[in-house]
C-alpha positions in Angstrom: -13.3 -256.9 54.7 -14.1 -259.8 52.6 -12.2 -263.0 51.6 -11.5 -263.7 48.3 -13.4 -267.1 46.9 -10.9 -269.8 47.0 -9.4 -270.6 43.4 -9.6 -274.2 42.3 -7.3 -276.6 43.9 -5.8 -277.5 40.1 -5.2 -274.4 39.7 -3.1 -273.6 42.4 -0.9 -276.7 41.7 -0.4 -276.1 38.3 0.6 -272.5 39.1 2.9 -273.8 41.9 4.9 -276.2 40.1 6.0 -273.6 38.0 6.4 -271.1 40.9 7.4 -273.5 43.6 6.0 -271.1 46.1 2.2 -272.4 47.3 1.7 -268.7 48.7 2.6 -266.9 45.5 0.5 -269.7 43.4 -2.6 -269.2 45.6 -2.7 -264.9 45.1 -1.8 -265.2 41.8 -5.1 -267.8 41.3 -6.9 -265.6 43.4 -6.7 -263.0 40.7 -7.6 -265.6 37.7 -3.7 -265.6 36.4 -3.2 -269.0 34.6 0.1 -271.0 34.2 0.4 -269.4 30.3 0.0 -266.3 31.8 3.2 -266.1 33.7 6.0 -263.6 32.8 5.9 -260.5 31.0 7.6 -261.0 27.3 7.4 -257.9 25.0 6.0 -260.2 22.0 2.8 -260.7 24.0 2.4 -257.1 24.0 -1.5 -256.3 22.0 -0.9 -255.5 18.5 -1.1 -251.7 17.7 -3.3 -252.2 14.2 -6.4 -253.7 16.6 -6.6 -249.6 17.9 -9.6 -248.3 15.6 -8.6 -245.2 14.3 -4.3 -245.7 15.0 -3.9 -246.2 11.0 -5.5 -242.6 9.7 -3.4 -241.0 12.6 -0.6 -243.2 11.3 -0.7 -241.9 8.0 -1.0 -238.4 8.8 1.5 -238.2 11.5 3.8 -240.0 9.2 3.1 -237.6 6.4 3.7 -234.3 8.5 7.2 -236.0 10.1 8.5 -237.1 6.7 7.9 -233.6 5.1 9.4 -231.4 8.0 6.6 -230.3 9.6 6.2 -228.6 13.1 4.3 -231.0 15.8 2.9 -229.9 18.3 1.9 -232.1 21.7 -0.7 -230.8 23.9 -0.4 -232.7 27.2 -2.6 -233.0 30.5 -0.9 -231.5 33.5 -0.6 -234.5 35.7 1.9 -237.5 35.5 0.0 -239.6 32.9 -0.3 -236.6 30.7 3.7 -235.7 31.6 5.2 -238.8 31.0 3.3 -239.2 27.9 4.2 -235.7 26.5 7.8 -236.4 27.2 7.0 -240.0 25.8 6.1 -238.6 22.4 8.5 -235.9 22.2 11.5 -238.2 23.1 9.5 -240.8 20.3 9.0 -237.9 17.5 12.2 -237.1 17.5 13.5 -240.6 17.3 11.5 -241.4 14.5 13.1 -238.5 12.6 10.8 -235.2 13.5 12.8 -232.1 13.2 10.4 -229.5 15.2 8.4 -231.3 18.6 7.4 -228.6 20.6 5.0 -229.2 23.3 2.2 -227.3 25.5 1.0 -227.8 29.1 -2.2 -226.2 30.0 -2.4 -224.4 33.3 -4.9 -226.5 36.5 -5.0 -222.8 37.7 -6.1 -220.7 34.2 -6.8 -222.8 31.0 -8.1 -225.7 33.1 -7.9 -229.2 31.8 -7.3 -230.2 27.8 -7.5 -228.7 24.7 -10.0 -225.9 25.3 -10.5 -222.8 22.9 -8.0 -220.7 24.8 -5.4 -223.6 24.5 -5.7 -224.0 21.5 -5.2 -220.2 20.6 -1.9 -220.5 22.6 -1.5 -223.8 20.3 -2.0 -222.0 17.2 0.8 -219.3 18.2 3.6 -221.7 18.0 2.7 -222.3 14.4 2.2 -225.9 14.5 1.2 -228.1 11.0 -0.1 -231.2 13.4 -1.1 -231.2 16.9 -1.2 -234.7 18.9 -3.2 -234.3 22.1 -2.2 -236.9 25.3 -4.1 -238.1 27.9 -6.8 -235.3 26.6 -9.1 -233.9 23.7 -11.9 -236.9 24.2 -14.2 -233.6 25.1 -12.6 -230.9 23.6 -14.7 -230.2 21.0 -14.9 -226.9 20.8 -10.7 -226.4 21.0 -10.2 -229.3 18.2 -12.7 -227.4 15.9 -10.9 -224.0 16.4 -7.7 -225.4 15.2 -9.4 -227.5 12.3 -11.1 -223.7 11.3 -7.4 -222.8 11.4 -6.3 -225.5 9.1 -4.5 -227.2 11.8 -4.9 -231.2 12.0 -5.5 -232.6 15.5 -4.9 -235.9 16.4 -6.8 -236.7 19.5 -5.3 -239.8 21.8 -7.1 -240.4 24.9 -7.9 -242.8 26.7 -11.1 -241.1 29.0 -14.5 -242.1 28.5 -16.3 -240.3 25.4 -19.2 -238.4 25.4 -22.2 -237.9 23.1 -20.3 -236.2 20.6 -16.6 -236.8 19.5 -14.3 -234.1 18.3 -14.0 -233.1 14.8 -10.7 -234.4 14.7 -8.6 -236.0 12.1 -8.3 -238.6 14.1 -9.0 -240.0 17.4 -7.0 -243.3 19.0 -8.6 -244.2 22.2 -9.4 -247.2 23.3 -12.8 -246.8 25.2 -14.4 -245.4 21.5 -17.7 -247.6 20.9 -17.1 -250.4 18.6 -13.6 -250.3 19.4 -11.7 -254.0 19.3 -8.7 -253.4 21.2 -8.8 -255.9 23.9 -7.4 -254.1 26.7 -9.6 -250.9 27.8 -7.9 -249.9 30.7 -4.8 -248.3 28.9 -3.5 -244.9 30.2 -2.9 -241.9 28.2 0.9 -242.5 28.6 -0.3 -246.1 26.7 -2.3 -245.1 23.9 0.9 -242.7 22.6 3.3 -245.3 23.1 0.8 -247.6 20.9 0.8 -244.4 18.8 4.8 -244.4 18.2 4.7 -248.3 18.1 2.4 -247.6 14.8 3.7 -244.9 12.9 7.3 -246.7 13.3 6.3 -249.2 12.0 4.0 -247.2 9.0 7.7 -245.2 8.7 9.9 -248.8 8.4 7.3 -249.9 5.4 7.9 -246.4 3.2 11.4 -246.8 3.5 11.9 -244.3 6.1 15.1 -245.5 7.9 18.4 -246.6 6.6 20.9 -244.5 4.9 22.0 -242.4 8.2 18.8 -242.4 9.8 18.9 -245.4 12.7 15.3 -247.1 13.4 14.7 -246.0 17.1 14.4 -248.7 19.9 11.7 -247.3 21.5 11.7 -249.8 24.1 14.1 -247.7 26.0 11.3 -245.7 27.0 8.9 -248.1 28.4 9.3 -246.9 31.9 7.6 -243.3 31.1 4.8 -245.4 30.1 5.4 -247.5 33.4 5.5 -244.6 35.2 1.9 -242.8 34.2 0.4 -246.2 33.9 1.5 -246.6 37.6 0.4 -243.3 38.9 -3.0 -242.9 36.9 -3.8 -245.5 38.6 -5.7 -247.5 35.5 -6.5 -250.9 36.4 -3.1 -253.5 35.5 -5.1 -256.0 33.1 -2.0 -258.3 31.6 -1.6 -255.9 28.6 -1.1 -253.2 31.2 1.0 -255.2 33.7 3.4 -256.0 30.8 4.3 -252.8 29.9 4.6 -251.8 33.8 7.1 -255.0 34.0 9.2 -254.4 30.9 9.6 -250.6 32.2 10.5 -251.4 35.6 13.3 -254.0 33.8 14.8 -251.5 31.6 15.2 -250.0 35.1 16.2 -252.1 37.1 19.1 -252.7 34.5 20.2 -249.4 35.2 18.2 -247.8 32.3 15.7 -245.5 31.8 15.4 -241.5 31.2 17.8 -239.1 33.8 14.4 -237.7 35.2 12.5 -240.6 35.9 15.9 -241.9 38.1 15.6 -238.6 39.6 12.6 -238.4 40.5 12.4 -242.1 42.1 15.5 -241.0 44.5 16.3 -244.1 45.6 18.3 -244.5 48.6 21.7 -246.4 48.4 21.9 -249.9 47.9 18.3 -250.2 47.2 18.5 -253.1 44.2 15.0 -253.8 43.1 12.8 -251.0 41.8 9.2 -252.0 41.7 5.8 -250.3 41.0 5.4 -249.0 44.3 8.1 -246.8 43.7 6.7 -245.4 40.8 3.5 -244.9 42.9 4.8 -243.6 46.1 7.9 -242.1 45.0 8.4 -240.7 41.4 4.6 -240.2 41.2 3.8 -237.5 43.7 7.2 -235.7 42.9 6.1 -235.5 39.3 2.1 -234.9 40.0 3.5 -231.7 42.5 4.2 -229.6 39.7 0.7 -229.8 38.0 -0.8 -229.4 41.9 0.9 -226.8 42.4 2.4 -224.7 40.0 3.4 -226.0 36.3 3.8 -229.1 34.9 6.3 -227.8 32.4 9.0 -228.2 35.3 7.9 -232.1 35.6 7.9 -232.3 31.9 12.1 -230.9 31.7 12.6 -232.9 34.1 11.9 -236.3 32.1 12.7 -235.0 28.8 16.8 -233.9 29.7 19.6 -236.6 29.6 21.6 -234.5 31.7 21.9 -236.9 34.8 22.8 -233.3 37.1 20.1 -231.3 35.5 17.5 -233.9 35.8 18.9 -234.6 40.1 18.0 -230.6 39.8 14.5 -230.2 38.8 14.1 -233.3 40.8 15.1 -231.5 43.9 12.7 -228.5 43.1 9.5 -231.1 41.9 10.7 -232.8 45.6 10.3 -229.5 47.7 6.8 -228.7 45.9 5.3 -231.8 47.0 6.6 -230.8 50.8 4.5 -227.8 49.9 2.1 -230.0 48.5 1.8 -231.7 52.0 1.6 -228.5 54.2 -1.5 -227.7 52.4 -2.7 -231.1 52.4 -2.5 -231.2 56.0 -4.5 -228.2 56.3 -7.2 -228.7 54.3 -7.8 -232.6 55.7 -8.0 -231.1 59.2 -10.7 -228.6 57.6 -12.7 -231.6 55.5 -12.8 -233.2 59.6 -14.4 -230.4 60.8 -17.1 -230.4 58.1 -17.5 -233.8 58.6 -17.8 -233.8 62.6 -20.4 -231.0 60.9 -22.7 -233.2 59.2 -26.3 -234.1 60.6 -27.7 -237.8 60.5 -26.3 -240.6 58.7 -24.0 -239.9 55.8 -24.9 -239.4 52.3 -24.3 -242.0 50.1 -21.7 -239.2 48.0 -19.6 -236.8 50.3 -19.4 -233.2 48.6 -17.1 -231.0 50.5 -16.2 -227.0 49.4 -14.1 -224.4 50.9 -13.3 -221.6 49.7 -9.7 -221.6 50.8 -9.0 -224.9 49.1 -6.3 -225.0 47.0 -7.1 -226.6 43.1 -4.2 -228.6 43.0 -5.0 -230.5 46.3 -8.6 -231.5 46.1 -8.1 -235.1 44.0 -6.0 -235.9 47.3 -8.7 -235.0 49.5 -11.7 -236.8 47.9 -9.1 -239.8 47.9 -8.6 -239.7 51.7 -12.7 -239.3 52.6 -13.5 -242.2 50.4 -10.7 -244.1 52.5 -11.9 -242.8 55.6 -15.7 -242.8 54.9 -16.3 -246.0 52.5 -18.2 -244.0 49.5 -17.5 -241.6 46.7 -16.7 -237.9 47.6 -16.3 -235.3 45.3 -14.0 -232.1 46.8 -14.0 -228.2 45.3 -12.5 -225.7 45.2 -13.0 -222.3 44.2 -12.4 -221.6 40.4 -13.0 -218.0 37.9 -16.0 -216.3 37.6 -17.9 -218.0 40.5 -17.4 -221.1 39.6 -16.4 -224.4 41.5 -13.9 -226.9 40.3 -14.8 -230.4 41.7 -12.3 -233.5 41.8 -14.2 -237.1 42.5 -13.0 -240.1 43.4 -14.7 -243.6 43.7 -14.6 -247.0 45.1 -15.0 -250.1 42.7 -18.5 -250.9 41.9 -19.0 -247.3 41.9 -18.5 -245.7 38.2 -18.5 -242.2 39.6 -18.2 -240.8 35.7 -21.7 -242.7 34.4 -22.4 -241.2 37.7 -22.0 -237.7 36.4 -23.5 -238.8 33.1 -27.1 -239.5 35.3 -27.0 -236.5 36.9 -26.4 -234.1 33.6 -29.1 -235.7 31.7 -31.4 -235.9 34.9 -30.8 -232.2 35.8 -29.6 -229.8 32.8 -27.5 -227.1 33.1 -26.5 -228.3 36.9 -23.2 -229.2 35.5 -21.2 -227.6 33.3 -18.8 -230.3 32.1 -17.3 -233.2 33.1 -15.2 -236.0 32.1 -13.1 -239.1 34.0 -13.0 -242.9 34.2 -14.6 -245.2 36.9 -12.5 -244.1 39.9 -11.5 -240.6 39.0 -13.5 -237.8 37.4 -13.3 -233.6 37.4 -16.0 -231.5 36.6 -17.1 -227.6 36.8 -20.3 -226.0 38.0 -21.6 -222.7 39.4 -21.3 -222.0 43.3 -25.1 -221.9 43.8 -25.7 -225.5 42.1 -23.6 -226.9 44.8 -25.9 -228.3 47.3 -28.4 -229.3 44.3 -25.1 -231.2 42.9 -24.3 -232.7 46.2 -28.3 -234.6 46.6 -28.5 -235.4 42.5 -25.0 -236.9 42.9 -26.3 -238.9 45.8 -29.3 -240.5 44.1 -27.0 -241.2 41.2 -24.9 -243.5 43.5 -27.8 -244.8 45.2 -29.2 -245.8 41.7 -26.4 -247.2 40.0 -26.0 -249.7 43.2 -29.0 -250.4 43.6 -29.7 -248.8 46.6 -27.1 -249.5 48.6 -22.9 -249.0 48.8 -20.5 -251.9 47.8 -19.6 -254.0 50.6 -15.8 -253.2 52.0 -13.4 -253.0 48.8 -10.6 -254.5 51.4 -10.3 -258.4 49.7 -8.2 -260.6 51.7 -6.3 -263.6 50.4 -7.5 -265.2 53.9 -5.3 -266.4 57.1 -1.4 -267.2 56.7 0.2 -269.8 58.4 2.6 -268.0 61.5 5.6 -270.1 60.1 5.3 -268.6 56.6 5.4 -264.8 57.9 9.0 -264.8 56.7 10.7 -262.3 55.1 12.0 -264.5 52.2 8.2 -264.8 51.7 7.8 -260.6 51.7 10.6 -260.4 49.4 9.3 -263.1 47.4 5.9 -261.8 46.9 7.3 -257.7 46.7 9.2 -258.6 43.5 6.0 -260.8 41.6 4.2 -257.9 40.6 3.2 -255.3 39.5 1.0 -254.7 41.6 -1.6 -251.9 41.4 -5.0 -250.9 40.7 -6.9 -254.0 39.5 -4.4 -256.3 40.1 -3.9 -255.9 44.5 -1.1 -257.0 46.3 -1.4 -259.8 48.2 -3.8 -259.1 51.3 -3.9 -261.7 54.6 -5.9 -261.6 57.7 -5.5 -263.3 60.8 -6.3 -262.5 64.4 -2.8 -261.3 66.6 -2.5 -260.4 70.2 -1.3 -257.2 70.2 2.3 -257.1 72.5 2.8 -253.5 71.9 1.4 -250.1 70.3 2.6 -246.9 70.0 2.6 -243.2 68.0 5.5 -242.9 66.0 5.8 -239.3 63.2 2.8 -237.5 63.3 -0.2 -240.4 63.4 1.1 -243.5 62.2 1.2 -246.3 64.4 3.8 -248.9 65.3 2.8 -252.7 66.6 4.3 -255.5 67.6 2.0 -258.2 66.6 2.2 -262.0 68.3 0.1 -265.1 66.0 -2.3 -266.9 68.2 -0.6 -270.0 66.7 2.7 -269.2 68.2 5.7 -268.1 66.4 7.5 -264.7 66.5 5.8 -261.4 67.6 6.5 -259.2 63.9 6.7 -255.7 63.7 3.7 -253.8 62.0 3.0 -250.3 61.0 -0.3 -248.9 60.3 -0.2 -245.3 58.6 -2.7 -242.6 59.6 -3.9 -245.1 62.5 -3.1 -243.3 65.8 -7.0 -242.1 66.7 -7.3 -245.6 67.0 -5.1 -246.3 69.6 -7.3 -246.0 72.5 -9.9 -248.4 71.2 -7.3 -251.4 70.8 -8.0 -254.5 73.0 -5.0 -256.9 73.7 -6.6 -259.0 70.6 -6.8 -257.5 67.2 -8.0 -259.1 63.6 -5.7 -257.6 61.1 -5.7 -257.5 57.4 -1.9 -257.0 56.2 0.4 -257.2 53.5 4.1 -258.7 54.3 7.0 -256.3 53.3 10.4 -255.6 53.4 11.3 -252.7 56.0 15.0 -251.5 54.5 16.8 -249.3 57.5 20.6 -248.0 57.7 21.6 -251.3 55.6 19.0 -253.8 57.1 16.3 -255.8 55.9 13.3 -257.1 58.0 9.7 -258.4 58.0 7.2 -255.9 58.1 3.2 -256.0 58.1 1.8 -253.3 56.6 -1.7 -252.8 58.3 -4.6 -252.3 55.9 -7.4 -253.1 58.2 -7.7 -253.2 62.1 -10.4 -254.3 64.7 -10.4 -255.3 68.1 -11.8 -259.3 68.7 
């Protein structure tokens, strides 16, 4: 764990006579926010017509809408790629499309994006335009199929590019070289709201609206794209942030789609929805349909405004991700065992296989061993024809895609494809390439840090004075988000004397924490902490975030543990 550098001291004033909270003033300095920066109007939102590319897909959407053509939307199978496909089927229709239709591929048979055999299925439904979301970047082969069909694709994306671009009609994504859209990190949910944002406004300028047909607010869906922003976890820059904070708004006013309500399942009385929410709640219920069966269901489920239908398919998305977690269990206690396995000091990549792995689960796992282990790891599972699916995730300073990228051109043929961002990628490759894989990937990390891992991605915003552990404070700082990727929550440290610890569900432990400088003991909880239980001494140094513990009608301070040693 490492302590942020301390902003300057005009900084934090400035920011706290607008704030009138020093704490608040100090994160948010911390993280390089200035006084102008503050608050979250829609105007401030980046302007569509900086996207290269957004005006030729513009023009052709606009011309295949106005003449009554059939759309198609070919969508990723997780919740960036669901809430955009709902997104631009909700958004099409608005803006006057008579025939939206939309495809999912399948994790367990097509595999991810707009591949050959997905694009067969596309051609099917008979489509005269197809819009891809949150995928396509790669597909070259599946956009070139349909354009030898005589079928337009319109690629938005928002993953890294390769080599080679599709032969598309045209592409909107915002990592393209050369590309002056000033906020990189948008998700794929983004890119198609930017998408709809454009080809309104191309629609407005021919006339499009008026005489019976309303011009669409689309505003009133801002929190699909606050919801796959949230749970791709893209880093919240401010252009990313704002559209996170204007979703969570239109909720927190009591709007927003049936399903996304749904899915959150707030318990009563709960007043203020906030990103973690969308992470911790409406995410997973949504991403447990693409893990584990088909993202179609997830997809209904945001699209209906049927408030009973939509508490429905929540309820079945809801007992899927319990499923979800049974196998989840099962396969973390299996990735210990092959860990406990290993000989000498760990690689500076973790690549773990089994054959009994499930498809859908293996993102999770490579996020828990880069938790537990403090380096990339890279999880597969068994896919057709011998083949290996992997799922990788990073840590920052790690860009575990350009880490792919060195270890296809340094050994060809050891991978067969690939694609991702900095912290997440998937890629495919034969079962007997796998230990080769495992030392190339290695080397890769190795060589893009210069030798040696990041230090500890824990940042703290340093020690907190006892008298200021309120929970006015938790509150205070819960609601000044979002907070996300990119953008932390506010992280102290301090050293506690620890008054009480013990088990409570499965492995999470509870503590009762007393400040060395006096002042009330607080209540802590540390998730996934109860191996560590024996090695507590009656001091500990603790990195925490303050919250707000909501039980049977009450409200107390919390500290959510993030870090824990013994002094």
């Amino acid at each position: 764990m490492r302590r942020r550098p301390t902003p300057p001291a005009e900084q934090v004033a400035a920011l706290e006579a607008r704030l009138g909270c020093p704490v608040l003033a100090r994160v948010y300095a911390a993280r390089g926010v200035a006084v102008d920066a503050l608050g979250y109007p829609a105007e401030r939102l980046l302007p569509p017509h900086t996207l290269h590319g957004i005006d030729a897909a513009t023009r052709l959407a606009a011309r295949v809408l106005t003449g009554g053509g059939r759309l198609l939307v070919v969508a990723d199978y997780d919740a960036d790629g669901a809430t955009g496909c709902a997104l631009a089927v909700r958004g099409l229709r608005a803006l006057g499309a008579t025939t939206v239709d939309y495809l999912v591929p399948s994790r367990f048979t097509t595999g991810y994006g707009l591949s050959v055999e997905v694009a067969e299925a596309a051609l099917a439904r008979r489509p005269d335009l197809v819009i891809t979301v949150d995928n396509g970047i790669a597909s070259l082969d599946g956009v070139a199929r349909l354009g030898a069909a005589g079928v337009p694709v319109i690629v938005t994306d928002h993953h890294l590019p390769g080599e080679r671009l599709p032969p598309a009609a045209a592409i909107v994504n915002p990592r393209l070289p050369g590309d002056g859209f000033a906020s990189k990190h948008l998700a794929g949910v983004g890119v198609m709201f930017y998408l709809l944002l454009a080809l309104r406004a191309g629609l407005r300028a021919d006339g499009w609206f008026g005489g019976g047909r309303p011009e669409p607010k689309l505003a009133r869906l801002l929190d699909l794209v606050a919801l796959g922003t949230v749970a791709d976890v893209v880093p919240l820059d401010y252009n990313n942030r704002l559209l996170v904070a204007q979703g969570l708004a239109r909720l927190n006013a009591g709007g927003g789609q049936p399903g996304v309500r749904a899915l959150l399942g707030l318990p009563a009385g709960r007043s203020a929805i906030t990103a973690a929410d969308l992470a911790f709640r409406a995410g997973p219920r949504l991403n447990a349909a693409g893990r584990m069966d088909d993202m179609s269901l997830g997809i209904e489920c945001l699209l209906t405004d049927d408030p009973s239908a939509a508490a429905d398919m929540a309820a079945q998305l809801e007992a899927l991700n319990q499923d979800r977690r049974v196998v989840e269990a099962q396969m973390q206690a299996q990735a210990t065992a092959q860990m406990s396995a290993l000989p000498g000091p760990l690689p500076a990549a973790l690549c773990l296989h089994d054959a009994d792995w499930h498809p859908g689960v293996i993102g999770i796992i490579a996020a828990r061993l880069r938790e537990r282990h403090g380096r990339p790891a890279v999880a597969f599972a068994p896919a057709e024809h011998g083949r290996w699916r992997g799922s990788a995730r990073s840590l920052p300073g790690v860009h575990i895609r350009d880490a792919l990228a060195a270890v296809a051109a340094r050994h060809p043929g050891l991978i067969e494809k690939f694609g991702g961002h900095a912290m997440a990628a998937g890629l495919t490759l034969a079962g007997e390439h796998l230990p080769a894989f495992a030392a190339a990937l290695a080397d890769a990390v190795l060589e893009q840090t210069g030798g040696a891992l990041p230090e500890d991605a824990l940042l703290s915003d340093g020690a907190l004075d006892p008298a200021l552990l309120t929970l006015d404070l938790a509150e205070r700082l819960h609601g000044a988000g979002p907070w996300g990727q990119g953008f932390a929550a506010p992280l102290f440290d301090d050293e506690f004397d620890l008054r009480e610890a013990r088990v409570v569900g499965a492995d999470h432990l509870r503590l009762l924490l007393a400040p060395l400088a006096g002042g009330e003991a607080v209540a802590a909880i540390a998730w996934r902490a109860a191996a560590l239980r024996e090695q507590l001494g009656s001091r500990l140094r603790v990195a925490y975030r303050p919250q707000v513990n909501a039980w049977r009608g009450e409200r107390q301070l919390q500290l959510l543990v993030e870090g824990l040693a013994a002094v």
